[in-house]
Backbone as a chain_set.jsonl record, in Angstrom:
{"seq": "XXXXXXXXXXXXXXXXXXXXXXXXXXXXXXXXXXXXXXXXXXXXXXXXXXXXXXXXXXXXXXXXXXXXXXXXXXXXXXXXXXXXXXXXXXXXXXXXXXXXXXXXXXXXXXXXXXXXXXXXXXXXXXXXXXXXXXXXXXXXXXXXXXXXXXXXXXXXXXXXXXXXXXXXXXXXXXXXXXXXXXXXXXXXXXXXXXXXXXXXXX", "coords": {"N": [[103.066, 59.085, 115.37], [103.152, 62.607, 113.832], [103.565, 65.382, 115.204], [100.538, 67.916, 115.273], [100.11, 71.132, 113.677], [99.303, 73.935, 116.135], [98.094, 72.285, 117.577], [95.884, 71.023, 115.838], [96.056, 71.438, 113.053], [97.471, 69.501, 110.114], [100.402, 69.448, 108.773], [102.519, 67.477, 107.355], [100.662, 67.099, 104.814], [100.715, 69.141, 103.476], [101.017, 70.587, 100.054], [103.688, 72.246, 97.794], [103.783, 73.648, 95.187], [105.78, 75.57, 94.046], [108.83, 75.487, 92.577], [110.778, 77.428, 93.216], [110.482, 78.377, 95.937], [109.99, 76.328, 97.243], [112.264, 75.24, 98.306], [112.975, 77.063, 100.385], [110.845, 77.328, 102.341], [110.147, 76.333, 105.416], [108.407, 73.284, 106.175], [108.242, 72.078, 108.963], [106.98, 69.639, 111.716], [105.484, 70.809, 114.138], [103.924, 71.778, 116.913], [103.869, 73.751, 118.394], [104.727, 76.803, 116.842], [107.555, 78.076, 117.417], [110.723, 78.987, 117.736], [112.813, 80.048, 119.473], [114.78, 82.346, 118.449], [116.743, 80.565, 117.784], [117.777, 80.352, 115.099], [119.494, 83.054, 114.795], [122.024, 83.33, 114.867], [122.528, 81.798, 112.952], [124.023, 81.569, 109.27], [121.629, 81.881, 106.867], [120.045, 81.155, 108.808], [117.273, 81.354, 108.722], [115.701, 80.111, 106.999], [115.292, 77.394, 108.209], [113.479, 77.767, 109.684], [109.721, 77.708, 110.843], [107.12, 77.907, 108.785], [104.732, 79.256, 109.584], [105.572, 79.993, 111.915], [107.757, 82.292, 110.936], [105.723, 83.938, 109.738], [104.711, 84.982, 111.327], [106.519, 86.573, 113.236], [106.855, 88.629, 111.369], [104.351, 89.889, 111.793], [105.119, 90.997, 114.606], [105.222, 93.764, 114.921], [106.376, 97.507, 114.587], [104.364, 98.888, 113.416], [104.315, 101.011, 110.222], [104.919, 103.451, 110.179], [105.619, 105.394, 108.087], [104.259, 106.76, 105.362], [102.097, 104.044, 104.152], [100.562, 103.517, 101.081], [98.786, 105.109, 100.857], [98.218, 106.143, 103.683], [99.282, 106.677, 107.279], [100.318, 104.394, 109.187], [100.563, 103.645, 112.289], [101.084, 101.351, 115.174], [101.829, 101.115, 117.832], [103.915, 100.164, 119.391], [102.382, 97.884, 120.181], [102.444, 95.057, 119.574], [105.28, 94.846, 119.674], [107.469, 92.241, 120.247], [105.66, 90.634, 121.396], [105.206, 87.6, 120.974], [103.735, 85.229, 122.171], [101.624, 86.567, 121.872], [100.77, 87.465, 119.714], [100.857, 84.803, 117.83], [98.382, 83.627, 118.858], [97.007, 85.5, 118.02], [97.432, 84.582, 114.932], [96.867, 81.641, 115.234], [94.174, 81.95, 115.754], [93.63, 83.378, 113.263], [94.135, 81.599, 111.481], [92.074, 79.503, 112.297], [89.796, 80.864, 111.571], [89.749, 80.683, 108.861], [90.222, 78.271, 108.19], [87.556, 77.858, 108.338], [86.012, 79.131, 106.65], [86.879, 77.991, 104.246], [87.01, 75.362, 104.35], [89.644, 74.325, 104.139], [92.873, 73.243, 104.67], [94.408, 75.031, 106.643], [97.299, 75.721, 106.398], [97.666, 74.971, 104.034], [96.109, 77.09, 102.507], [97.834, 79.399, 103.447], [100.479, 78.484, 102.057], [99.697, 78.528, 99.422], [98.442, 81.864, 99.299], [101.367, 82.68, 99.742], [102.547, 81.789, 97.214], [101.231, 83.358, 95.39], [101.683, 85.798, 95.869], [104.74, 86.215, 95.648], [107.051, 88.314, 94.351], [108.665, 87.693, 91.116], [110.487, 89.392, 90.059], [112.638, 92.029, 90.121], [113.562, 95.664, 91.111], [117.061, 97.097, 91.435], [119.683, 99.168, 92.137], [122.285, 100.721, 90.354], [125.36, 102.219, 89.765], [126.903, 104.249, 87.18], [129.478, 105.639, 86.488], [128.767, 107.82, 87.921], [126.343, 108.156, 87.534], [123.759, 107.181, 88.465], [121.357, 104.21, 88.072], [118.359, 102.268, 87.22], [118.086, 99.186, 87.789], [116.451, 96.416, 86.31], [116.147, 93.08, 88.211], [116.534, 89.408, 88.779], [114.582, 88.4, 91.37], [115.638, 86.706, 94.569], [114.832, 83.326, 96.022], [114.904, 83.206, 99.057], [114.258, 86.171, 99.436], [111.907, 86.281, 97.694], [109.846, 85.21, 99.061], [110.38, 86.55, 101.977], [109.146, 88.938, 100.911], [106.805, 88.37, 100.273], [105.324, 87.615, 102.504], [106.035, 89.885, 104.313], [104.318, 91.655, 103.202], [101.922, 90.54, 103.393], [101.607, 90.047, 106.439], [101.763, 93.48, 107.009], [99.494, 93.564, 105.183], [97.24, 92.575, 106.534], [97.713, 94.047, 109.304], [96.957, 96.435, 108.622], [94.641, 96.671, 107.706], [93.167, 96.024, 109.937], [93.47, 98.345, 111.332], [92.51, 100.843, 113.504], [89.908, 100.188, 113.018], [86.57, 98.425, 113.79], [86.97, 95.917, 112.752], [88.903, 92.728, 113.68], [92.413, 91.817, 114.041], [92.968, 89.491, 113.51], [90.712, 88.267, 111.528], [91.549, 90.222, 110.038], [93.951, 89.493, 108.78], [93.292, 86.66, 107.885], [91.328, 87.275, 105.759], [93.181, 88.069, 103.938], [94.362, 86.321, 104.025], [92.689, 84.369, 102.338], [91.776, 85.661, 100.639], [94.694, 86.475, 98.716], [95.094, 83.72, 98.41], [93.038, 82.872, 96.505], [93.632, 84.363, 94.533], [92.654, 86.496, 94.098], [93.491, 89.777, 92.939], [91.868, 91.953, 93.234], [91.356, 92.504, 95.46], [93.362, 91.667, 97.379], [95.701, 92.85, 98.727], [98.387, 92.291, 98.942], [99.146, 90.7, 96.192], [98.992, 92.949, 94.999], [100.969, 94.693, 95.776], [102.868, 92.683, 94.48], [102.559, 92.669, 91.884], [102.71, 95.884, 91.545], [105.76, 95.719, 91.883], [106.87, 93.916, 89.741], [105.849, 95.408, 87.937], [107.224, 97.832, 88.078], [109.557, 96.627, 87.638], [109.78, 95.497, 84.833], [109.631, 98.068, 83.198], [112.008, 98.799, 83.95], [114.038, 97.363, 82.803]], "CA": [[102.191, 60.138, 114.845], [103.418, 63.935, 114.134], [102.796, 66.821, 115.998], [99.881, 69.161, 114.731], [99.836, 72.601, 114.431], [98.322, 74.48, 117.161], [97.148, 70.471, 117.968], [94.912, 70.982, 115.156], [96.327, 71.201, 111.371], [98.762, 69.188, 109.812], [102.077, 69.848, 108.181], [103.034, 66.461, 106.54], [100.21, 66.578, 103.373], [100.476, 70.488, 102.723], [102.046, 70.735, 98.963], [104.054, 73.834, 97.598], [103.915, 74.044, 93.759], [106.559, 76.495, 93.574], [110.545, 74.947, 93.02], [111.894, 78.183, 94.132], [109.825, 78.895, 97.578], [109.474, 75.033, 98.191], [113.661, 75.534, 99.191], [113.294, 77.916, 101.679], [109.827, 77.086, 103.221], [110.063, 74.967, 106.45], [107.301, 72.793, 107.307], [109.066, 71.148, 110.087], [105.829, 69.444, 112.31], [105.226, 71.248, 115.467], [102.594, 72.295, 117.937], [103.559, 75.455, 118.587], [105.959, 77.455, 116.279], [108.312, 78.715, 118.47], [112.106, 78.734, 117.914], [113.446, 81.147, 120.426], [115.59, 82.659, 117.812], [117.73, 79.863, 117.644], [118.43, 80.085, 114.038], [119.542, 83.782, 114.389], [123.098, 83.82, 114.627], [123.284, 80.74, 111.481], [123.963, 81.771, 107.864], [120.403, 81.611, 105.935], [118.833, 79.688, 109.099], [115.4, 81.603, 108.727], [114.997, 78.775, 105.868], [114.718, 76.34, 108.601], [111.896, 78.697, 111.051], [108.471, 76.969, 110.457], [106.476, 78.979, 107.951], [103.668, 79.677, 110.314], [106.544, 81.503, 112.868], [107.8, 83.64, 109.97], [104.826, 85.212, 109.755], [104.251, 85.694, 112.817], [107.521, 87.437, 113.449], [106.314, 90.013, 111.013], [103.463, 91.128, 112.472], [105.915, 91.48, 115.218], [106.18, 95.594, 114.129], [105.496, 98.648, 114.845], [103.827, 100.119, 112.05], [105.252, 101.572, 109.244], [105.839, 105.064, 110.802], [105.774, 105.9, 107.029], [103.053, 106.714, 104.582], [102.118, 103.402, 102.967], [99.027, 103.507, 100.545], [97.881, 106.463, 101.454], [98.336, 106.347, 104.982], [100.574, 105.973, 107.777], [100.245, 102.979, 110.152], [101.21, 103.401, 113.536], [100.778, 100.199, 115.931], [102.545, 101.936, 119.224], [104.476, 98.859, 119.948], [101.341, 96.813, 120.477], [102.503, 93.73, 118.957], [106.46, 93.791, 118.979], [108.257, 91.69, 121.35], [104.674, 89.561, 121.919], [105.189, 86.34, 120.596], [102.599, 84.421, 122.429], [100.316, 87.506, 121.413], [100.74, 86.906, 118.108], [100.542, 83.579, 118.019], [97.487, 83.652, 119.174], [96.603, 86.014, 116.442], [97.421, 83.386, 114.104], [95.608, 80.63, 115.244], [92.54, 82.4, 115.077], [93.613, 83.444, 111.754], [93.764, 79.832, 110.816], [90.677, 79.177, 112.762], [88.927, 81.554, 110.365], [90.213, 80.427, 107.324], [88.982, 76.522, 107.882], [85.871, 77.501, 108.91], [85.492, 79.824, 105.607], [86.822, 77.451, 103.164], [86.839, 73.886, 104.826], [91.013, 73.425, 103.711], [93.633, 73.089, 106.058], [94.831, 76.809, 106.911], [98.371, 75.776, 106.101], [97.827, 74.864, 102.551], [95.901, 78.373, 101.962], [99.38, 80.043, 103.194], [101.314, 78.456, 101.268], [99.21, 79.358, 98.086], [99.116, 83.116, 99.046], [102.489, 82.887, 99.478], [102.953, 81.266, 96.015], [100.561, 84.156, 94.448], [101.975, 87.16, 96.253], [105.795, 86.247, 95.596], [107.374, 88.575, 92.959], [109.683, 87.041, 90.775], [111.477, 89.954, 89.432], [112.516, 93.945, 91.34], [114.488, 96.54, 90.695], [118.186, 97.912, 92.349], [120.261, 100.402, 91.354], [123.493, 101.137, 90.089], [125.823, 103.74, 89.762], [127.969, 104.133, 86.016], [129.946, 106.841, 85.942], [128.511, 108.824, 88.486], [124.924, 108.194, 87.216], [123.142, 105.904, 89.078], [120.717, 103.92, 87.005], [117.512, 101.117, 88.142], [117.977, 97.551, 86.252], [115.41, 94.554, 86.715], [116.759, 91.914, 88.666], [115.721, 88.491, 89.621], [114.532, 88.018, 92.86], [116.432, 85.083, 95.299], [113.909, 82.437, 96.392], [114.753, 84.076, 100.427], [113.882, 87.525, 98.982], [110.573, 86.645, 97.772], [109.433, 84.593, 100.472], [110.342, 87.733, 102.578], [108.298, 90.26, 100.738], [105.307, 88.107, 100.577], [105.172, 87.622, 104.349], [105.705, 91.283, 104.959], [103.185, 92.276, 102.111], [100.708, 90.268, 104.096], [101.47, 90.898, 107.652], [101.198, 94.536, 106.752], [98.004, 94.295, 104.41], [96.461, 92.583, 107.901], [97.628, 95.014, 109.709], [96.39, 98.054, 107.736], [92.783, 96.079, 107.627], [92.596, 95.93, 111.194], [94.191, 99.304, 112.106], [91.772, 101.616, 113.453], [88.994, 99.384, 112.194], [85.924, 97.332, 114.297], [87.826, 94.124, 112.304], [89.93, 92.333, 114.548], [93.528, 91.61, 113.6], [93.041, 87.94, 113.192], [89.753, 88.377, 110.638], [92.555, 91.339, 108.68], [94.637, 88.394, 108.903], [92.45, 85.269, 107.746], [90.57, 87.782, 104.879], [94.131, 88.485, 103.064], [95.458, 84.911, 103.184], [91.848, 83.606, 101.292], [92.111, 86.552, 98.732], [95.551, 86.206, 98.239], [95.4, 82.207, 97.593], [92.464, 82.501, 95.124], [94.269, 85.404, 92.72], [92.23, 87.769, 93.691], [93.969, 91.248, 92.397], [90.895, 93.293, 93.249], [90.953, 92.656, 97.193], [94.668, 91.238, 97.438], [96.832, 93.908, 98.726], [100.052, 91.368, 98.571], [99.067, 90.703, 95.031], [98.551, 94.293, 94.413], [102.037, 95.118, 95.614], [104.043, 91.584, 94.152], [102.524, 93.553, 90.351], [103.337, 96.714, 91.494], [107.001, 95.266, 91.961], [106.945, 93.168, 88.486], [105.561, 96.283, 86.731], [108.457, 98.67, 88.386], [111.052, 95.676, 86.957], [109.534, 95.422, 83.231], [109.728, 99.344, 83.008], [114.047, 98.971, 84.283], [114.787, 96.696, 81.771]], "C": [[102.859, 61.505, 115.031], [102.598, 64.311, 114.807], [102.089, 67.572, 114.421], [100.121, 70.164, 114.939], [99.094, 73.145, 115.09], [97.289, 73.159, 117.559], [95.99, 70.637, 116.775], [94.996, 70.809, 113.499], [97.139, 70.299, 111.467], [99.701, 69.241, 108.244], [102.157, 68.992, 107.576], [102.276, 66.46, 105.415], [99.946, 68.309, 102.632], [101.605, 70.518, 101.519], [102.145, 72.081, 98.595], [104.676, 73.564, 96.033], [105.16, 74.53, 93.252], [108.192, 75.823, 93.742], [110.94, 75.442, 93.639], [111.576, 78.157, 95.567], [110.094, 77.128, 98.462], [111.345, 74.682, 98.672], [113.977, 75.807, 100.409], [112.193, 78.103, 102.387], [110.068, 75.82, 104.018], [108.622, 74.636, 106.888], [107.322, 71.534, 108.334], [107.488, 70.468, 111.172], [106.581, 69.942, 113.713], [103.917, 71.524, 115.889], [102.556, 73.545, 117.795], [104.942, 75.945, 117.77], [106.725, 78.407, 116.973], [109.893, 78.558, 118.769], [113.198, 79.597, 119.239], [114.72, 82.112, 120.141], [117.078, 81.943, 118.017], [118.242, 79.818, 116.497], [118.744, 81.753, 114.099], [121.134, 84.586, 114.146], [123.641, 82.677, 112.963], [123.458, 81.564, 110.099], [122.539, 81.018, 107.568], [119.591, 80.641, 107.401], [117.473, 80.724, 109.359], [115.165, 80.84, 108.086], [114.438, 77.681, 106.631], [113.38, 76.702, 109.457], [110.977, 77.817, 110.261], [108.128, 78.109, 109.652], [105.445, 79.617, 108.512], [104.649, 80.925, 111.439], [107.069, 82.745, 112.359], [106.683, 84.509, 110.16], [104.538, 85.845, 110.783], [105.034, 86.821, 113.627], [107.525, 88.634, 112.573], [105.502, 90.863, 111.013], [103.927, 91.32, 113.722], [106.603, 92.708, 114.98], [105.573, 96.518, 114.874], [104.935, 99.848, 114.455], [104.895, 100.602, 111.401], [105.961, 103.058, 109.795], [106.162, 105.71, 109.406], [104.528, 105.82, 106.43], [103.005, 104.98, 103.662], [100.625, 103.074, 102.394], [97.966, 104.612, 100.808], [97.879, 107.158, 102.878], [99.017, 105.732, 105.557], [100.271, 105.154, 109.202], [101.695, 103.192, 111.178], [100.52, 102.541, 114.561], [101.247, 100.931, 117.65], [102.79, 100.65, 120.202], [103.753, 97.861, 120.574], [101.675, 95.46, 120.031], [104.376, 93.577, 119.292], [106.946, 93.413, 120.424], [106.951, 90.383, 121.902], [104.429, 88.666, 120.909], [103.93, 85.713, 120.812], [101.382, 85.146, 121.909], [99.706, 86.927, 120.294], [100.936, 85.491, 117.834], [99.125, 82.83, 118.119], [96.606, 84.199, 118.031], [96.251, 85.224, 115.457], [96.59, 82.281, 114.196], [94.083, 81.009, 115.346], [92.509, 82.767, 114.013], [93.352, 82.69, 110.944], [92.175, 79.685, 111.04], [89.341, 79.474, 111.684], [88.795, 81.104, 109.015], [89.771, 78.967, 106.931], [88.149, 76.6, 107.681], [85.582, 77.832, 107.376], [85.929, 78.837, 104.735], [87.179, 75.933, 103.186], [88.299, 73.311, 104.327], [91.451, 73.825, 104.718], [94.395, 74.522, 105.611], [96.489, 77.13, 106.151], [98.712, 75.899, 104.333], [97.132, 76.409, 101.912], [97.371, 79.495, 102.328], [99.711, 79.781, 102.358], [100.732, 78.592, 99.45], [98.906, 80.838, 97.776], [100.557, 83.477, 98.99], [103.085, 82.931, 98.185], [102.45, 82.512, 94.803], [100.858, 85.436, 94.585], [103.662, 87.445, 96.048], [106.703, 86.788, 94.144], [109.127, 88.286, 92.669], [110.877, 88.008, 89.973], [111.336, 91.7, 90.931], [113.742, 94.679, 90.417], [115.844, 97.152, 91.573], [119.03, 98.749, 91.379], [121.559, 100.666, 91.426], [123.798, 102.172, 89.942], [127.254, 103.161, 88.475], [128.482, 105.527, 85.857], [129.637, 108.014, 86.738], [127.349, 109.052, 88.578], [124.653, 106.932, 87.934], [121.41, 105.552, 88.057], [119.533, 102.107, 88.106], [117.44, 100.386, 87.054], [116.886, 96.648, 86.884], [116.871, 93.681, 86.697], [116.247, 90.758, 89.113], [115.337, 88.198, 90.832], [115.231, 86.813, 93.377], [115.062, 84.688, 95.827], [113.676, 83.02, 97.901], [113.871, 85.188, 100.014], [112.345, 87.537, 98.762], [109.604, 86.11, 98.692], [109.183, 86.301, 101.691], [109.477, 88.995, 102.301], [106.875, 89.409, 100.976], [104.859, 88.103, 101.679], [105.006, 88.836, 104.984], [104.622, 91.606, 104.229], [102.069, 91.901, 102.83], [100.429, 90.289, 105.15], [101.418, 92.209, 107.434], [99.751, 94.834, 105.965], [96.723, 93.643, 105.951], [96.671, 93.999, 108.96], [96.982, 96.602, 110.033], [94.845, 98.068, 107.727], [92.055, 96.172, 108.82], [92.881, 97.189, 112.21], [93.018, 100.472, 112.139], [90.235, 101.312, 112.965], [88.501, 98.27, 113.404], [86.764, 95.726, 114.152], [88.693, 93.735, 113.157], [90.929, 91.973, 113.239], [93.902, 90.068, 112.632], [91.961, 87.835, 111.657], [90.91, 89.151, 109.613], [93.129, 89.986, 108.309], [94.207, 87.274, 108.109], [92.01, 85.749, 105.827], [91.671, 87.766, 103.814], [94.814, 86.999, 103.031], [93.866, 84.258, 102.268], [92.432, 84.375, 100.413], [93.244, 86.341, 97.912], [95.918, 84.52, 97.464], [94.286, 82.0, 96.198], [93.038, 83.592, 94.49], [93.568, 86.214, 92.892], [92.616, 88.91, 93.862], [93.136, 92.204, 93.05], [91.264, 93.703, 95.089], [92.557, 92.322, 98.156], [95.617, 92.373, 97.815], [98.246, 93.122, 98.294], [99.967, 91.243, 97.289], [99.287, 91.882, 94.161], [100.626, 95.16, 94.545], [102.942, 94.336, 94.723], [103.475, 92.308, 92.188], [102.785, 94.748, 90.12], [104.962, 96.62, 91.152], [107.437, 94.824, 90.801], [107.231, 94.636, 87.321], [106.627, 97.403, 86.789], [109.585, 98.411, 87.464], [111.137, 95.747, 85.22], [109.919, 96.875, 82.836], [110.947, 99.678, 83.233], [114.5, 98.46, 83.177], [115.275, 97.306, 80.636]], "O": [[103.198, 61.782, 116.182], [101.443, 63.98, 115.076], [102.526, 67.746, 113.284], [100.388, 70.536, 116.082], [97.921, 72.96, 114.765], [96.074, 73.148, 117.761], [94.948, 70.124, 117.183], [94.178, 70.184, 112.824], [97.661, 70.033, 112.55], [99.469, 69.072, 107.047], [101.756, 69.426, 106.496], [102.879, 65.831, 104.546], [99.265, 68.61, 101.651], [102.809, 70.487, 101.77], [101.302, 72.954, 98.803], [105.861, 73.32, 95.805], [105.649, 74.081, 92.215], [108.702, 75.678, 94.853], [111.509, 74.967, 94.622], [112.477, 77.9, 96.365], [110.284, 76.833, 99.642], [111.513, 73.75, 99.459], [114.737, 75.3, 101.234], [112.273, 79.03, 103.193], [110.169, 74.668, 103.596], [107.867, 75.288, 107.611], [106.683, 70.486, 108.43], [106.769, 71.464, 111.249], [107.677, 69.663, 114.2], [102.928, 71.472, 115.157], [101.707, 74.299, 117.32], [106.055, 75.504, 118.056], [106.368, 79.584, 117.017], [110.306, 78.095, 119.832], [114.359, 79.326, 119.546], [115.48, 82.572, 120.993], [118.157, 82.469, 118.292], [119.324, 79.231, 116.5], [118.076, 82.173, 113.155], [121.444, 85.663, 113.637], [124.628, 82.759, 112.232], [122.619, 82.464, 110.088], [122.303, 79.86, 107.912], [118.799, 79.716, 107.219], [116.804, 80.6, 110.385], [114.037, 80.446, 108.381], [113.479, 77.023, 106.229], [112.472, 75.93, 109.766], [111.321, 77.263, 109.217], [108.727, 79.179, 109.766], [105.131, 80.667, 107.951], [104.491, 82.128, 111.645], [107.006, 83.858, 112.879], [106.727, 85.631, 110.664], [104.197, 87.003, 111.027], [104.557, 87.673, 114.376], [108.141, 89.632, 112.948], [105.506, 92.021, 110.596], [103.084, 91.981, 114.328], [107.808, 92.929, 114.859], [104.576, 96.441, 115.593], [104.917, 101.035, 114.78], [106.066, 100.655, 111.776], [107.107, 103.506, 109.779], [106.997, 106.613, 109.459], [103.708, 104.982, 106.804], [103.748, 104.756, 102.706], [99.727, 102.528, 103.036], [96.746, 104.752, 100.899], [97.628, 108.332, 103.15], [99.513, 104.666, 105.195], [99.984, 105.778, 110.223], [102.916, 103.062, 111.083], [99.388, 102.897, 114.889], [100.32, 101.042, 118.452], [102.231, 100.257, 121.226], [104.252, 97.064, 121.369], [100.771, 94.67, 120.303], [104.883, 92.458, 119.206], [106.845, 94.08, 121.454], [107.242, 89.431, 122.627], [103.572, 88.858, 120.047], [103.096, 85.603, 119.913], [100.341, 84.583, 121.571], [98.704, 86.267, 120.015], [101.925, 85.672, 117.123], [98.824, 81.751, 117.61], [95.779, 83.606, 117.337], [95.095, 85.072, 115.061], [95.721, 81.996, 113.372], [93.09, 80.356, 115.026], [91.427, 82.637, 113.441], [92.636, 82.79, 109.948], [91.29, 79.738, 110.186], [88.421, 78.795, 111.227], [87.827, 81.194, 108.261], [89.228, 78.548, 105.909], [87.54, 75.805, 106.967], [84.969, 76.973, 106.743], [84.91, 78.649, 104.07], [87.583, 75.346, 102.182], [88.39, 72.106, 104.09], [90.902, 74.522, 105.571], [94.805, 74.891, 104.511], [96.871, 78.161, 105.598], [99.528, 76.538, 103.668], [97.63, 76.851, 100.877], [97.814, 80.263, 101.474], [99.498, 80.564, 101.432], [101.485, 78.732, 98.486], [98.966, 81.288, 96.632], [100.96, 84.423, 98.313], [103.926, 83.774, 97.874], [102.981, 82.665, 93.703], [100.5, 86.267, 93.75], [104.067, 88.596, 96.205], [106.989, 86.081, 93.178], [110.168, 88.447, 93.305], [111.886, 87.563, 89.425], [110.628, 92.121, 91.847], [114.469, 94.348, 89.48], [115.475, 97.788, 92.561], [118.969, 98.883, 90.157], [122.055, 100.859, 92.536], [123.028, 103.132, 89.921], [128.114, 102.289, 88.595], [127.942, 106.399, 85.177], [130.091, 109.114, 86.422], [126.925, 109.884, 89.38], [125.299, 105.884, 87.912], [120.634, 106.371, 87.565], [119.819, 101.356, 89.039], [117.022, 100.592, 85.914], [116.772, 96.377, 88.079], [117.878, 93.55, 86.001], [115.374, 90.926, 89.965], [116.173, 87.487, 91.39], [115.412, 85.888, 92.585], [114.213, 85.548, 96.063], [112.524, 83.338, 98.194], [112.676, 85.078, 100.288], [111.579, 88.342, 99.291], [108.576, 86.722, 98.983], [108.143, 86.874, 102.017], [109.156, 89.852, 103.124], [106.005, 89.782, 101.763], [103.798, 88.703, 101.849], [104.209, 89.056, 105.896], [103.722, 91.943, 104.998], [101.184, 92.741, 102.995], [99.246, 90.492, 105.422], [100.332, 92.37, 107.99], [99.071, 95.858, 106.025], [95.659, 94.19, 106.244], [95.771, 94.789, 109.247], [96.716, 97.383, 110.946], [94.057, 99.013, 107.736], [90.841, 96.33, 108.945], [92.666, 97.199, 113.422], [92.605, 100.988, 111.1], [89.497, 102.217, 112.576], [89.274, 97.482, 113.949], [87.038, 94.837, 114.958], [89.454, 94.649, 113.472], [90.64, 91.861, 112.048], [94.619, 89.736, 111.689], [92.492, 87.304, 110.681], [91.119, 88.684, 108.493], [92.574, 89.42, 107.368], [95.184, 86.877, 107.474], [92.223, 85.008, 104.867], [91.262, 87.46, 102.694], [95.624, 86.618, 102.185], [94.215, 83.514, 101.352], [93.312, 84.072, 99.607], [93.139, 86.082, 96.713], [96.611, 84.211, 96.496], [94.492, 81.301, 95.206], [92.561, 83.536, 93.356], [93.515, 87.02, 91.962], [92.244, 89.415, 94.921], [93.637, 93.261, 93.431], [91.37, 94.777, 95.681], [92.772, 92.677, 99.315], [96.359, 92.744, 96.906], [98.986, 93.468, 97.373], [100.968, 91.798, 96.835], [99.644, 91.89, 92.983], [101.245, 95.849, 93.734], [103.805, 94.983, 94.131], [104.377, 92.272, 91.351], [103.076, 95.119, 88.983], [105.435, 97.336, 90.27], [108.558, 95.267, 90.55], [108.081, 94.902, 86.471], [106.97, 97.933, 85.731], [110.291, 99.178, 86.808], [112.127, 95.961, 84.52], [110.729, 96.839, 81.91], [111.278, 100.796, 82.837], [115.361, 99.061, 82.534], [115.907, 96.652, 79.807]]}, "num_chains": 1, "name": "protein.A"}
């Protein structure tokens, strides 16, 4: 018999729709996601991290320290370096997310992930002295990476300064994000900001 997550979900019947993401998403069975940054000196080994530790390593921050959305999110190193903290975080994030929609927590990740991951961006060249912004495709890593930050930061931002605990910011943005909803979706709201940047380079 596998290991559950947090002894309680499991990993072996969660499916991932997506060709590109379902590459570089690990859902290796564990208990506790916890590599000890053993994949951090490999070429590309964040592909193998569990998908539940990713995230978790990005609400491992300390605020933006920049304006984003209107305002600027400062954490004052409350979260980075605490693993088990956050961790903890998470599984009440999950916790939340069963209770509210009776599926296994893992499979609502991996469908915000799938709905918040933009498939195109913009970088910028330089011709002649002019530097110029083209649409480019995103790499399968790349969007994996924004969606994860897009949604550890839209928890973040939900719970910053706000009665809401971290875990509820947390729980509220992976439902919205797995049903499509645009209106309440910050990750969604940025992965079309990002699209609509790219269509406008081309």
């Amino acid at each position: 018999m596998s290991e559950k997550l947090f002894e309680k979900y499991s990993l072996e019947d969660v499916e991932i729709r997506d060709k590109s993401l379902k590459q570089v998403v690990s859902l290796k069975p564990t208990s506790l996601p916890y590599s000890a940054g053993r994949h951090v000196k490999k070429p590309l080994g964040k592909i193998h991290v569990n998908i539940v530790e990713r995230l978790a390593n990005k609400l491992m921050r300390g605020g933006t320290g920049e304006k984003t959305s209107g305002k600027v999110i400062r954490t004052q190193g409350n979260l980075q370096g605490k693993k088990l903290k956050v961790l903890r975080i998470v599984e009440e994030a999950f916790d939340l997310v069963a209770e509210k929609t009776k599926e296994n927590p893992v499979q609502i990740l991996i469908k915000a992930l799938e709905n918040s991951a933009p498939r195109e961006d913009v970088t910028r060249v330089s011709y002649g002295g002019v530097s110029y912004q083209i649409a480019v495709d995103v790499s399968a890593t790349r969007r994996l990476d924004m969606a994860l930050r897009n949604m550890a930061l839209a928890a973040i931002m939900g719970g910053f300064n706000k009665p809401k605990p971290l875990s509820e910011a947390l729980a509220d943005e992976m439902i919205n994000t797995a049903k499509g909803d645009i209106q309440t979706s910050y990750a969604m709201k940025k992965r079309d900001e990002t699209e609509r940047m790219a269509r406008s380079a081309r």
